[in-house]
N, C-alpha and C positions, 0 to 999 in steps of 0.2 A: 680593140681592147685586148691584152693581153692577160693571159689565164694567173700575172702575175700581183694585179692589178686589184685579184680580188680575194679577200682574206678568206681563210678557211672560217669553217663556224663549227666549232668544238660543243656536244650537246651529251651532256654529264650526266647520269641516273641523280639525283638528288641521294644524300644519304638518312637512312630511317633514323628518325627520332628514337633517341634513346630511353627504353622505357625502366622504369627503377625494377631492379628484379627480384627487391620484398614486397612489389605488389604482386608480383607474378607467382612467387611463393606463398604468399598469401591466399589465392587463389587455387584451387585445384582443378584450371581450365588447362587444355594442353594449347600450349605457346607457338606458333609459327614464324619464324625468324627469317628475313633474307640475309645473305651474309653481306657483309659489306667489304669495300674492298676487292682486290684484285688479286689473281695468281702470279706469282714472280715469273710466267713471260708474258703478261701483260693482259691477259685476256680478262676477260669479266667473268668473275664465276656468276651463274645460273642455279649452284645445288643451293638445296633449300633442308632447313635442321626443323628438325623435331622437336622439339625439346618437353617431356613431361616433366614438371617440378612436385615435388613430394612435400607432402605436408608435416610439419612438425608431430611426431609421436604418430605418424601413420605406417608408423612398418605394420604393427597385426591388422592389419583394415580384413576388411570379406571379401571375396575374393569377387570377379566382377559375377555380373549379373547376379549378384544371392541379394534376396529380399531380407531386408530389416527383420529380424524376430522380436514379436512384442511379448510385453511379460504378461504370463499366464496369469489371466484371473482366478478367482473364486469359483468353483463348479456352482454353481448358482441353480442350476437345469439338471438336476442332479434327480432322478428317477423315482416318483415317492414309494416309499415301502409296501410292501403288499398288505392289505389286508388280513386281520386275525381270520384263519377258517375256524368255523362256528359250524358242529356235526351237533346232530341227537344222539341223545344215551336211550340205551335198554334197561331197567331193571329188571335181574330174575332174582324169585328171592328177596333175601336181606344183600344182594350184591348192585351194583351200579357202573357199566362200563361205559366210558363214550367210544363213540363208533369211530375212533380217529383209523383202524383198522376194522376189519372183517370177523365176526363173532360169528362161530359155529356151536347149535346147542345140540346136544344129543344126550343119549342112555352113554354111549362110549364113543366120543366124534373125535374122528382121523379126518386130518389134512387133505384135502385133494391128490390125485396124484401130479396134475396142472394146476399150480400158482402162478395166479397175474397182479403183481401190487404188492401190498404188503402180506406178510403169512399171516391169515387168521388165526384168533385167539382162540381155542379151545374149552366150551364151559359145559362140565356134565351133571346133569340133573338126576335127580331116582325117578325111576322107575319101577316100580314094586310088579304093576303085572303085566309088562311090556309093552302099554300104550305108545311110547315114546321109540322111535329109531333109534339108530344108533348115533346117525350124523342126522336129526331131523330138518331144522332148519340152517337156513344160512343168512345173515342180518348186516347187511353194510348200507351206509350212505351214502345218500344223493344230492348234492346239497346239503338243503335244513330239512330234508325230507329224509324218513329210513326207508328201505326196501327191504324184504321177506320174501326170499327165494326157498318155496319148500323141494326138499331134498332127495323127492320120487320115497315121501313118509309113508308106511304100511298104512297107519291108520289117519292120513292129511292133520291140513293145519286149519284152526278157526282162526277166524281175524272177526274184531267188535270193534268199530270206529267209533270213537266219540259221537254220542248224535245220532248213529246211523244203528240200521239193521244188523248184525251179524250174516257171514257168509262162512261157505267152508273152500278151502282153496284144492282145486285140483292138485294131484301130487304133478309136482317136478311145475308148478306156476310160478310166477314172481310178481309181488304185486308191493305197491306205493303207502305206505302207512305214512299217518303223519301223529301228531304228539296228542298222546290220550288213547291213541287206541291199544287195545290189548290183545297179544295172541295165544291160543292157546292152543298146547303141542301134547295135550292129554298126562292124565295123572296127576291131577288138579297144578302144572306147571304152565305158569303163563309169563310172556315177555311184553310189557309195559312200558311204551316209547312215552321218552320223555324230553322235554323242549330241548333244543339246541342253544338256549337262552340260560339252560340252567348250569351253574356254576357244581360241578362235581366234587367232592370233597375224597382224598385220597379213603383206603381202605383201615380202618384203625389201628390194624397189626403195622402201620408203616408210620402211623402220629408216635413222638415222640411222650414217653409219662409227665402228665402233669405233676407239678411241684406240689409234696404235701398243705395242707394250710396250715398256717400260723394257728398256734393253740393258745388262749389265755395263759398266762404263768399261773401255780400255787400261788392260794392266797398267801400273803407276809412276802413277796416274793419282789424286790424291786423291779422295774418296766426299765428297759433300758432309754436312753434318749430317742432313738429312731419310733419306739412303741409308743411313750408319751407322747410326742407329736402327731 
């Protein structure tokens, strides 16, 4: 048998189905394509395309890998407000301070030469035959509690707790008062702790005058409309 005898067998890549390429647009998968067809000396091409398709109105997209941002809620978790602080007042006197700072009472009381906090308010009492120091006590709070730091006073401080015994406090002590009790710093002056419950009312030089009252008219006198009514 001769090599002539027996036909060749010609064995052709099949060509890829053609796919529509507004689905592929439609899509934002990236497309892998074999080429089809041949190079003009005959050979088979092998390169293989890329092809990304872009989506309609996707030029500003995010860039890759950025995660979607969602729209910010309502702080919902939002930190609740602090609570009103609620101090006790001293009365000395016809006066009434609350302890929202440091009350210093003395004959003539000067500031510390070290402040920690807020500057103490300064309140001087008489002293007719020098019972009283100069800077006697010192009065700030604790809490809903006041404390009564005596001042290293020549002649100390009485403390009367509600209830309880009286004592006299060593000079330069500090001791815990609570509402009701009274201290007394000599020269019949005494500092009178009062609830931290109680609602303080400004000092009267700072209330504004009340409005005279309406007076009856003279008799024969007509009432206006607003009076009649």
């Amino acid at each position: 048998m001769r090599d002539d005898d027996i036909d060749d067998t010609v064995i052709r890549r099949p060509g890829a189905p053609r796919v529509d390429s507004s689905v592929d647009d439609a899509l934002g998968d990236t497309v892998i394509r074999p080429v089809t067809g041949g190079h003009p000396d005959g050979s088979a091409a092998e390169d293989t395309i890329v092809r990304v398709p872009t989506r309609p109105g996707a030029g500003g997209g995010m860039p890759d890998g950025a995660a979607p941002r969602l729209p910010s809620a309502p702080d919902l978790l939002a930190p609740p407000t602090a609570p009103v602080r609620r101090v006790p007042s001293i009365r000395i006197g016809d006066r009434v301070l609350p302890l929202d700072r440091p009350v210093i009472v003395g004959r003539r009381p000067a500031l510390p030469r070290i402040t920690r906090g807020p500057t103490p308010e300064l309140v001087t009492v008489p002293s007719a035959t020098g019972q009283v120091s100069s800077s006697h006590v010192l009065v700030h709070a604790e809490g809903e509690a006041a404390v009564v730091d005596d001042l290293r006073s020549t002649n100390g401080t009485v403390v009367r707790p509600a209830g309880a015994a009286p004592f006299r406090m060593p000079a330069g002590a500090s001791n815990v008062v609570l509402t009701g009790t009274v201290v007394e710093i000599g020269d019949g002056n005494v500092i009178e702790v009062l609830s931290p419950h109680l609602r303080v009312a400004p000092p009267a030089g700072d209330l504004p005058p009340l409005p005279p009252w309406p007076s009856d008219p003279p008799a024969g006198q007509p009432r206006t409309p607003r009076e009649r009514s």
